[in-house]
C-alpha angles and dihedrals in degrees: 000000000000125000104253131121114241095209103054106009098242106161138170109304119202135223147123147295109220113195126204091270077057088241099161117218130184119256143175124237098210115207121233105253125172121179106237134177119213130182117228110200094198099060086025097224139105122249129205117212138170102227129179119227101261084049093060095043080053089057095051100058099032097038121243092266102055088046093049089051089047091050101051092048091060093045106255100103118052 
């Protein structure tokens, strides 16, 4: 599975360490992903989502619902 949130599309950025001698090598900047289950009483089920931080604070100030909506109008969601 790839590391990639399913609500917002974060996903791994690249860049570089620079040391003190100012030798640049390539790095990952990982996102911060958490596997999550949420109940959606509309559909009455529960969902399972890997979310990034941000995406979960998201969720708790829109509602699940309303960010699910949002995502599968966009195209991240099915």
């Amino acid at each position: 599975m790839s590391k990639v949130c399913e609500i917002t599309g974060k996903r791994a950025m690249f860049g570089n360490n620079v040391s003190f001698s100012v030798n640049k090598t390539r790095r990952r900047f990982n996102v911060n992903l958490s596997k999550k289950r949420f109940y959606i009483p509309e559909e009455d089920r529960w969902v399972t989502l890997k979310v990034s931080a941000k995406a979960l604070k998201t969720i708790n100030k829109k509602g699940i619902s309303a960010v699910l909506k949002e995502a599968r109008a966009q195209g991240m969601l099915k």
